[in-house]
C-alpha positions as CSV (number, residue, x, y, z in Angstrom):
1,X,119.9,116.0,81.2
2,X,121.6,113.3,79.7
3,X,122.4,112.2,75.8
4,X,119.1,109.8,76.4
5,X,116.4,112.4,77.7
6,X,114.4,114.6,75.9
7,X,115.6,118.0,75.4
8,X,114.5,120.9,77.5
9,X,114.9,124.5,77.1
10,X,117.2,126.1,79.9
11,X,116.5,129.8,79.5
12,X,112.4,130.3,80.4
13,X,112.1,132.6,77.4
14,X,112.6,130.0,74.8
15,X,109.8,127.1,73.9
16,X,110.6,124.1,75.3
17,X,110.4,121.2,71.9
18,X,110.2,117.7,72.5
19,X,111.8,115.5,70.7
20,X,111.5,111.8,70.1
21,X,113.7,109.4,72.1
22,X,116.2,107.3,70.1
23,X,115.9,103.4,70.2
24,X,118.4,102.0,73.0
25,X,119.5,98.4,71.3
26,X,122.4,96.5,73.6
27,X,125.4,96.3,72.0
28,X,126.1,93.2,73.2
29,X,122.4,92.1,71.5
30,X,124.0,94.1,68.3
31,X,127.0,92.0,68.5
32,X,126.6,89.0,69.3
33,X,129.3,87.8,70.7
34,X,131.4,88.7,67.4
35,X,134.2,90.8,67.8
36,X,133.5,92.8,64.1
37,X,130.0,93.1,62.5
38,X,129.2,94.7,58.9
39,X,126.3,97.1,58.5
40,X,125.3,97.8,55.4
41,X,123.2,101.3,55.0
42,X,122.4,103.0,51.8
43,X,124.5,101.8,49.3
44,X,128.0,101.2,51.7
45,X,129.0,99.4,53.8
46,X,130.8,100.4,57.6
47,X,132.4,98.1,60.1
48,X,131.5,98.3,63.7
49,X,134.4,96.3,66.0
50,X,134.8,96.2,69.4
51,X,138.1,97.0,70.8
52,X,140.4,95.0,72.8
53,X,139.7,97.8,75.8
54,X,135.8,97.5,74.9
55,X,135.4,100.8,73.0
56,X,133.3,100.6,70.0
57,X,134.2,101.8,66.5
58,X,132.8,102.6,63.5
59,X,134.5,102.7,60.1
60,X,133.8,103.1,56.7
């Protein structure tokens, strides 16, 4: 299983919970061709940049 799938219990014993999949959005649809973009969530603002190795990073 992967960061993306839904979780699955392992061990037989325990209940197996589904959980909802998270939204997958591009980042180069979130960027748009910027190299630094501003999000602004509850009351502060972060800064998402892409690298000059193509790492993404988020700051607040």
């Amino acid at each position: 299983m992967n960061a993306f799938n839904n979780k699955q219990s392992e061990n037989s014993d325990e209940e197996s919970f589904d959980y909802p999949r998270p939204r997958i959005i591009n980042s180069e649809e979130l960027m748009q061709g910027e190299v630094e973009i501003l999000i602004h969530h509850n009351d502060t603002m972060y800064r998402l940049r892409e690298t000059k190795t193509g790492k993404l990073i988020l700051q607040k």
